[in-house]
FIMI-146104 format. One record per residue (C-alpha): residue number from 1; residue in three letters; x, y, z. Coordinates in nm, 2 decimals, padded with zeros to 4 digits. Example, Ala and Ser with C-alpha at 12.3 -4.5 7.8 and 13.67 -1.06 7.14 Angstrom:
residues 2
<atom><n>1</n><res>ala</res><x>01.23</x><y>-00.45</y><z>00.78</z></atom>
<atom><n>2</n><res>ser</res><x>01.37</x><y>-00.11</y><z>00.71</z></atom>
//
This chain:
residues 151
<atom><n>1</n><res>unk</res><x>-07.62</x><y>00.92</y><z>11.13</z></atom>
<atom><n>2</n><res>unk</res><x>-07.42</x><y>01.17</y><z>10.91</z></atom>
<atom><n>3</n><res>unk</res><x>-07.06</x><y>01.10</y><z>10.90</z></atom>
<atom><n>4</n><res>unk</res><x>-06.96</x><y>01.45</y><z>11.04</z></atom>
<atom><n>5</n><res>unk</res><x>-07.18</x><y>01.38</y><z>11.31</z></atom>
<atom><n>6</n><res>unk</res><x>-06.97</x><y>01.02</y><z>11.36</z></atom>
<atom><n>7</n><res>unk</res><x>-06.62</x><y>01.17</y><z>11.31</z></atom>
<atom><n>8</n><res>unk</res><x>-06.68</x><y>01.44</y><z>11.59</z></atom>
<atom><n>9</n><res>unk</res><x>-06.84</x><y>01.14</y><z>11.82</z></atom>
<atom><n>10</n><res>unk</res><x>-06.49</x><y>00.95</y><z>11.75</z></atom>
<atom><n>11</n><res>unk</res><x>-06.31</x><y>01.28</y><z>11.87</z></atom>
<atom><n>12</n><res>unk</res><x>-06.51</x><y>01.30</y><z>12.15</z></atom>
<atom><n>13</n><res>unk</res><x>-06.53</x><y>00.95</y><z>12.25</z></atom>
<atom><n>14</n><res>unk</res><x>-06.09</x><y>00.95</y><z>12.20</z></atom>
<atom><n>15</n><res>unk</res><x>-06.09</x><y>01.24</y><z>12.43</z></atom>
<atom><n>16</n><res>unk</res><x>-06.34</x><y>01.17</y><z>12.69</z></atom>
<atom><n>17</n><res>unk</res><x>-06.20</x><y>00.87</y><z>12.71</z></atom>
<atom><n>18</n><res>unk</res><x>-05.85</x><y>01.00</y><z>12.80</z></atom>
<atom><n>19</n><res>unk</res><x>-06.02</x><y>01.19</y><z>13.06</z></atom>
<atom><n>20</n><res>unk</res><x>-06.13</x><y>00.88</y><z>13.23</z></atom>
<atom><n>21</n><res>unk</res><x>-05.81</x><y>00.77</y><z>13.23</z></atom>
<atom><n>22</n><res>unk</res><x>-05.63</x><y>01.05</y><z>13.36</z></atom>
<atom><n>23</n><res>unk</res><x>-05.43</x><y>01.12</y><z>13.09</z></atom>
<atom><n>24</n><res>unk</res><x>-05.20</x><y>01.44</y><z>13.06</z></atom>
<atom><n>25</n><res>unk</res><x>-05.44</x><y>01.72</y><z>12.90</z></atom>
<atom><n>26</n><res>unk</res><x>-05.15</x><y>01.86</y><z>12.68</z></atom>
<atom><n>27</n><res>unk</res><x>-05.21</x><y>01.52</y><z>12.50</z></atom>
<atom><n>28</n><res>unk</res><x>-05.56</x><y>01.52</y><z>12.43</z></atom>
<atom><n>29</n><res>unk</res><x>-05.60</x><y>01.72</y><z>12.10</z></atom>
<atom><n>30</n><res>unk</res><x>-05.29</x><y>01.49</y><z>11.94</z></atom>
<atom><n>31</n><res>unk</res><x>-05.54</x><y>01.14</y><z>12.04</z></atom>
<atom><n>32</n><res>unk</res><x>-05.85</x><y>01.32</y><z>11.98</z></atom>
<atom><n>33</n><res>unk</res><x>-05.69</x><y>01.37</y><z>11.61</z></atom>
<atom><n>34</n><res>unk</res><x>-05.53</x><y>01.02</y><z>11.61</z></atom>
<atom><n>35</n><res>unk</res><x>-05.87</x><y>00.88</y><z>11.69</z></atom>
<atom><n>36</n><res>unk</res><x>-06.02</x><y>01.07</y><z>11.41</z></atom>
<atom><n>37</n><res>unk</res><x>-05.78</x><y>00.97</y><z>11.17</z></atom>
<atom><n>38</n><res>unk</res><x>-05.84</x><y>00.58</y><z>11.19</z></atom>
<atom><n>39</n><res>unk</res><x>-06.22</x><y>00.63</y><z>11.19</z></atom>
<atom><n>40</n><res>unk</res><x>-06.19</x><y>00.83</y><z>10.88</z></atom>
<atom><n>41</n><res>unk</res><x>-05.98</x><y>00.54</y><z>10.76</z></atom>
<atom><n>42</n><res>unk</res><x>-06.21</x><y>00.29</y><z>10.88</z></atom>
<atom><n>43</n><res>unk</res><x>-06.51</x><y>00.45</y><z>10.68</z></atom>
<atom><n>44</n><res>unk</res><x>-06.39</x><y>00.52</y><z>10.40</z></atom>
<atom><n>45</n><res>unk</res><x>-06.26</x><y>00.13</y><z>10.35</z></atom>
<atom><n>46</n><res>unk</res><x>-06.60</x><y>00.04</y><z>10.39</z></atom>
<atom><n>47</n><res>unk</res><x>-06.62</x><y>-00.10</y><z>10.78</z></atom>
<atom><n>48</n><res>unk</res><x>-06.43</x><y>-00.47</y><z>10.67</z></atom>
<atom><n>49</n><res>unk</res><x>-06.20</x><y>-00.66</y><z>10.82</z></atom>
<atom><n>50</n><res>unk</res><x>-05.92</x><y>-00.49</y><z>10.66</z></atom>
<atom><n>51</n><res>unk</res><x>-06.08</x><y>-00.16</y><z>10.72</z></atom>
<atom><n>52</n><res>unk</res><x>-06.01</x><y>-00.25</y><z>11.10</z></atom>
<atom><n>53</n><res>unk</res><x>-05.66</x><y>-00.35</y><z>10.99</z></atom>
<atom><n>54</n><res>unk</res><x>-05.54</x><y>-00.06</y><z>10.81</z></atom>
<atom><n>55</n><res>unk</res><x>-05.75</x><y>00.18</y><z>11.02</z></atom>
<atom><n>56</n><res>unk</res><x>-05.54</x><y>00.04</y><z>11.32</z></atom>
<atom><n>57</n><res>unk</res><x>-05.21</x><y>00.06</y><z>11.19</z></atom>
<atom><n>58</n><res>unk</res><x>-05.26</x><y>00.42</y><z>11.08</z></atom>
<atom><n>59</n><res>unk</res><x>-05.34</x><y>00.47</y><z>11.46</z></atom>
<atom><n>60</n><res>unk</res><x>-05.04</x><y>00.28</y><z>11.56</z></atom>
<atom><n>61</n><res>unk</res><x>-04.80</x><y>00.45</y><z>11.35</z></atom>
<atom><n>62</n><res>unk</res><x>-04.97</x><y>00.79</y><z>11.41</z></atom>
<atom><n>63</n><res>unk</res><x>-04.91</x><y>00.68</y><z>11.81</z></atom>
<atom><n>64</n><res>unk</res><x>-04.58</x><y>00.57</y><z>11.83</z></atom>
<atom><n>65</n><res>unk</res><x>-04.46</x><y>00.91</y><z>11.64</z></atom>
<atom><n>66</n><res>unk</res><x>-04.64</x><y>01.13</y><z>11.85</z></atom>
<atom><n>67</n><res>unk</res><x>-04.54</x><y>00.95</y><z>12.18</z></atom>
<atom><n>68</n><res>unk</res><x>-04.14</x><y>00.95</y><z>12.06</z></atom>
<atom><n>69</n><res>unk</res><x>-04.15</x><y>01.33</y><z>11.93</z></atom>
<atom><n>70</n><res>unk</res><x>-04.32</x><y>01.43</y><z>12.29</z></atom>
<atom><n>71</n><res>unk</res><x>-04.14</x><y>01.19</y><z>12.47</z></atom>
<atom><n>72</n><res>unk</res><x>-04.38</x><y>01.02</y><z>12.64</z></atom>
<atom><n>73</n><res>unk</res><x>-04.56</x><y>00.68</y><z>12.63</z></atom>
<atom><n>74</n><res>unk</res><x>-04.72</x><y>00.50</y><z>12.36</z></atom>
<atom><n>75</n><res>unk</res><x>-04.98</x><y>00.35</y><z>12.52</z></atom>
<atom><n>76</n><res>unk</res><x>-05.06</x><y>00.70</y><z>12.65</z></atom>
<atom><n>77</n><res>unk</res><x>-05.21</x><y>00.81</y><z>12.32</z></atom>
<atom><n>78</n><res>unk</res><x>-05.29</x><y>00.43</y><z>12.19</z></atom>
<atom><n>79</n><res>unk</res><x>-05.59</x><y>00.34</y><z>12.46</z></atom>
<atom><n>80</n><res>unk</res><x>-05.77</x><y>00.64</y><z>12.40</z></atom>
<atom><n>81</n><res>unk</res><x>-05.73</x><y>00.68</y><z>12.05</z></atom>
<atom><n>82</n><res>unk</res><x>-05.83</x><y>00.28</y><z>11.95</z></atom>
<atom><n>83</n><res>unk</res><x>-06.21</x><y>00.35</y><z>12.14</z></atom>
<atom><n>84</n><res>unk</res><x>-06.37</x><y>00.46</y><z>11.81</z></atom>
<atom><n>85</n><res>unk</res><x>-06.23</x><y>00.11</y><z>11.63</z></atom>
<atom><n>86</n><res>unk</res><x>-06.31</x><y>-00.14</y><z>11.90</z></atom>
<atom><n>87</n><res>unk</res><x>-06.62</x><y>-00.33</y><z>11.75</z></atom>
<atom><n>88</n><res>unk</res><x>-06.83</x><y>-00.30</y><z>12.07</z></atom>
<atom><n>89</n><res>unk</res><x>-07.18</x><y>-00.32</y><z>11.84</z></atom>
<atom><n>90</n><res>unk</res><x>-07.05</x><y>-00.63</y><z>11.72</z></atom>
<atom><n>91</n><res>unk</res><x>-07.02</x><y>-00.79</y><z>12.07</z></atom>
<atom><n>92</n><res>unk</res><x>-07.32</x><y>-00.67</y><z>12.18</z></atom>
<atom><n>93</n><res>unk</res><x>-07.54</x><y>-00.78</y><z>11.87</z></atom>
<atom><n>94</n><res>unk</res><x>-07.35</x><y>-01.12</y><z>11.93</z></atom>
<atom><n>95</n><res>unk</res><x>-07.52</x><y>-01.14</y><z>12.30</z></atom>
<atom><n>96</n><res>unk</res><x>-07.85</x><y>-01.06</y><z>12.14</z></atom>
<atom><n>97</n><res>unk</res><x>-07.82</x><y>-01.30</y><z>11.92</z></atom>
<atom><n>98</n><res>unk</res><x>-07.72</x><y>-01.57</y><z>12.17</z></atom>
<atom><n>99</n><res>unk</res><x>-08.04</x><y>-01.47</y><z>12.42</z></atom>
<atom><n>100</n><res>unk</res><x>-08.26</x><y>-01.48</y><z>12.15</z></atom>
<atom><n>101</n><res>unk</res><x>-08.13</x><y>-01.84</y><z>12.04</z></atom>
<atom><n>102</n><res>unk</res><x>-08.07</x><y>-01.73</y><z>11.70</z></atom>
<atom><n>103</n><res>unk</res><x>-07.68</x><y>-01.92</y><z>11.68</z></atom>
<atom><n>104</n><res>unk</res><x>-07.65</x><y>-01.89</y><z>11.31</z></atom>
<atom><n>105</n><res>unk</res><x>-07.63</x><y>-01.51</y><z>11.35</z></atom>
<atom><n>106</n><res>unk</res><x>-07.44</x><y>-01.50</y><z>11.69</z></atom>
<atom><n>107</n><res>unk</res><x>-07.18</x><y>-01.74</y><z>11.52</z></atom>
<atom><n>108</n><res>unk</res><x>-07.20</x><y>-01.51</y><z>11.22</z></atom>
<atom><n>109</n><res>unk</res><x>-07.16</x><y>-01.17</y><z>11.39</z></atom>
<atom><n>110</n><res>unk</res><x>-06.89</x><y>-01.31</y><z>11.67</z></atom>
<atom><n>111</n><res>unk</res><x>-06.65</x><y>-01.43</y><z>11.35</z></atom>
<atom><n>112</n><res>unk</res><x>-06.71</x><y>-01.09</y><z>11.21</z></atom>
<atom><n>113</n><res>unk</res><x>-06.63</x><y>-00.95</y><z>11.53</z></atom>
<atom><n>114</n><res>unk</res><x>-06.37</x><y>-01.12</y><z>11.63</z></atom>
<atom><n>115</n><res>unk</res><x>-06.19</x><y>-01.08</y><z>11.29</z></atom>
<atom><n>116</n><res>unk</res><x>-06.16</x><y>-00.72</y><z>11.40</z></atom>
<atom><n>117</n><res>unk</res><x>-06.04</x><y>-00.76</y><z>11.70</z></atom>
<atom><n>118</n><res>unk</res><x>-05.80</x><y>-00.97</y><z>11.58</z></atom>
<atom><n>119</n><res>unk</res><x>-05.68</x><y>-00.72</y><z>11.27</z></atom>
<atom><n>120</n><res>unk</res><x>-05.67</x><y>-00.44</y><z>11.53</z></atom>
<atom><n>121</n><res>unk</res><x>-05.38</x><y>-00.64</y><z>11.81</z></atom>
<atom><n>122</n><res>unk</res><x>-05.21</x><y>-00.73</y><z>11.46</z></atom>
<atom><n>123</n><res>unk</res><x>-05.18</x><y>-00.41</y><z>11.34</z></atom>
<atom><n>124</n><res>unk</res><x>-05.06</x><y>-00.29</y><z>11.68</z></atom>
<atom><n>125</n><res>unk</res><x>-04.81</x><y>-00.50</y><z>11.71</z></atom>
<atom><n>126</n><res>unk</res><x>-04.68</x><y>-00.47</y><z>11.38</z></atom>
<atom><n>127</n><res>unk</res><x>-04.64</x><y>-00.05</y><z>11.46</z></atom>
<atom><n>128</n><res>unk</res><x>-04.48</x><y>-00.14</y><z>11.74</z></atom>
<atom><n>129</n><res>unk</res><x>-04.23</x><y>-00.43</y><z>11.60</z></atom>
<atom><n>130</n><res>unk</res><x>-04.17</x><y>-00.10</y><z>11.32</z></atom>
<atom><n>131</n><res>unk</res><x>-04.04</x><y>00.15</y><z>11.61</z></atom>
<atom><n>132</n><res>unk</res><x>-03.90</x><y>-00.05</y><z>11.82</z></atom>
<atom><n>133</n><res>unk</res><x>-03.57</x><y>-00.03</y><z>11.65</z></atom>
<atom><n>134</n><res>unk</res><x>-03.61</x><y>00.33</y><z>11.54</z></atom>
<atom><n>135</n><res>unk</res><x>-03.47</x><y>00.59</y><z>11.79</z></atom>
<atom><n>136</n><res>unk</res><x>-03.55</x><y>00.98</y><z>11.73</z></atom>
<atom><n>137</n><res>unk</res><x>-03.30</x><y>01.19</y><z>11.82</z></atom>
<atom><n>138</n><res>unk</res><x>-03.42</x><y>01.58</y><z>11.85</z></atom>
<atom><n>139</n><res>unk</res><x>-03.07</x><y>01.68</y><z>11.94</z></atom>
<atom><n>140</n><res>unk</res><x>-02.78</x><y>01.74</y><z>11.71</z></atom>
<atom><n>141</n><res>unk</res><x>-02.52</x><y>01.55</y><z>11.76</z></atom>
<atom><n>142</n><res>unk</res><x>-02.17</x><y>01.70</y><z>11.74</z></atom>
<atom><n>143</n><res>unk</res><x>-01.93</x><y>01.50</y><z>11.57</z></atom>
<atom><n>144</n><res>unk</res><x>-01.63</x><y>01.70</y><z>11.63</z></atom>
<atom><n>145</n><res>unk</res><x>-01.66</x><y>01.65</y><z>11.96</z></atom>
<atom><n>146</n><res>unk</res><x>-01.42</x><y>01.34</y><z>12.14</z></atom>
<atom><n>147</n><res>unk</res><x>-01.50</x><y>01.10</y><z>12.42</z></atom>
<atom><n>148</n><res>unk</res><x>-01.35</x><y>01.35</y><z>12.68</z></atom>
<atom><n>149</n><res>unk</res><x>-01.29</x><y>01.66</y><z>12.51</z></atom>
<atom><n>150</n><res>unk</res><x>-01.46</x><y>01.98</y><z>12.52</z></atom>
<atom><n>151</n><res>unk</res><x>-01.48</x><y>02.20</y><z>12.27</z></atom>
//
């Protein structure tokens, strides 16, 4: 499959997804974009263990920004825009490989598999242990002004 082809399917899957989900519209295109942006990441690190890692983070970073400049929910954004990195080929081929009694490859394939999933709640937490200290403001404070006073 041609990576254009994948990238827009990563979109698409971020955004239809959302849809399921009920999430506000006027936050689609930012996870559609977030989703893309850790599936570009993800390919072009060369679909490792670390490429779920650093693919992730970028997600969660990407996520926590958007959802503090619109002032709205993190998670709002995160769900949708982690479907293109959740390994669901990996599970699946682990199943097959556990009906057709081939354990060698099912053990193989579920450690690979679960190594991603793993990277991926890492990396999440770490962007969230990141902003959870940081607070945007979008207002300008005045500092001239008193506890009381008006100005």
């Amino acid at each position: 499959m041609s990576i254009i082809i994948q990238c827009l399917a990563s979109m698409f899957a971020s955004a239809f997804f959302g849809e399921l989900l009920h999430q506000p519209r006027k936050t689609m295109v930012y996870t559609s974009l977030i989703g893309l942006n850790g599936y570009v990441i993800y390919l072009l690190i060369n679909k490792t263990a670390m490429a779920f890692f650093i693919a992730a983070l970028a997600v969660g970073l990407l996520c926590e920004l958007t959802a503090r400049i619109m002032r709205m929910a993190t998670t709002l954004f995160l769900v949708s825009a982690l479907i293109p990195l959740v390994p669901g080929l990996g599970l699946y081929r682990t199943m097959m490989f556990i009906a057709q009694s081939d354990y060698s490859m099912a053990l193989t394939t579920g450690i690979e598999t679960l190594t991603g999933i793993g990277a991926i709640a890492l990396s999440i937490t770490i962007s969230n242990v990141i902003f959870s200290n940081i607070s945007i403001s979008l207002k300008p404070q005045n500092s001239l002004k008193k506890k009381g006073e008006t100005i």
